[in-house]
C-alpha positions in Angstrom: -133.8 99.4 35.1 -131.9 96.4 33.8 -129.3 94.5 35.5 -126.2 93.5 33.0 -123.7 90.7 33.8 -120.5 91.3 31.5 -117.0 89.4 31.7 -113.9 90.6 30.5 -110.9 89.3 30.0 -109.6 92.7 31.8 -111.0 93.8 35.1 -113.9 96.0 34.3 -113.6 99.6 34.8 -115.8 101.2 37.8 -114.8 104.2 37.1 -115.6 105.2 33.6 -118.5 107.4 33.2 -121.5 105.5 31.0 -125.0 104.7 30.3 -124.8 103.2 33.7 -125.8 104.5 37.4 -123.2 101.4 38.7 -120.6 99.1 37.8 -120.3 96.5 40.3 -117.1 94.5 40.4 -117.7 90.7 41.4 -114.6 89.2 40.7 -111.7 89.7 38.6 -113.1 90.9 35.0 -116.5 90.2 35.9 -119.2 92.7 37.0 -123.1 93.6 36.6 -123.8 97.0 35.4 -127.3 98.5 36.5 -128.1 100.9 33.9 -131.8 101.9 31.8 -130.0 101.9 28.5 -130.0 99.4 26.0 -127.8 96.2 25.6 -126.1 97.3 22.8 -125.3 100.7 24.0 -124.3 99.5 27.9 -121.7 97.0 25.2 -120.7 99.2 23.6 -119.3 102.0 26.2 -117.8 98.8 28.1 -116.1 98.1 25.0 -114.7 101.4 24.1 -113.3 101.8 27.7 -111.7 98.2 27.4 -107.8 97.7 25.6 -108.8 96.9 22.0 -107.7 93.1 22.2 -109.8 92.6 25.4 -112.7 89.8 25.6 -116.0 90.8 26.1 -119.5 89.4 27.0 -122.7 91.5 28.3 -126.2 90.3 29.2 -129.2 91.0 30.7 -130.2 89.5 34.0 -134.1 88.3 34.4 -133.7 87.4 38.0 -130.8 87.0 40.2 -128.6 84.2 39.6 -127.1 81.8 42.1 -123.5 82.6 43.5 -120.7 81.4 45.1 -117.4 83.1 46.0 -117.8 86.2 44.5 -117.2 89.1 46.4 -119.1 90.0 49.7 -122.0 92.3 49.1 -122.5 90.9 45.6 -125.5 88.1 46.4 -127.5 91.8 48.6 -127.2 94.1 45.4 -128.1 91.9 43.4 -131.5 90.9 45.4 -131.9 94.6 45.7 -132.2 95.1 42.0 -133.5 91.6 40.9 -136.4 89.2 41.5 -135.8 85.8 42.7 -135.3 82.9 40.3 
């Protein structure tokens, strides 16, 4: 399992099927997907579900990052899936 953070410049969709088993929003147009596929294929599905003129970025998470203000639950499932820095 990899966790992916990925910014848009459109709020990601949460609801789009994918390579992914979630899509957690964190604030607005940025998310980490959990997924086992590949970088370029978890960038790819993002992109194809995003407006064509929509911003991207997506990359891979080696341990979880520090936080502040995101939404609440964010900092617990990302510990759940991570190790610490």
């Amino acid at each position: 399992m990899t966790v992916y953070i990925a910014w848009s410049s459109v709020d990601l969709p949460t609801d789009e099927p994918g390579p992914w088993r979630e899509v957690r929003p964190a604030a607005p147009g940025l998310g980490f997907v959990d997924s086992d596929d590949t970088l370029s294929r978890v960038f790819h599905e993002l992109k194809w579900s995003l407006p064509d003129d929509s911003s991207l970025v997506v990359a891979p998470l080696a341990a979880t990052p520090k936080l502040k203000h995101l939404r609440p639950g964010t900092q617990t499932w990302l510990r759940a899936r991570l190790p610490s820095a």
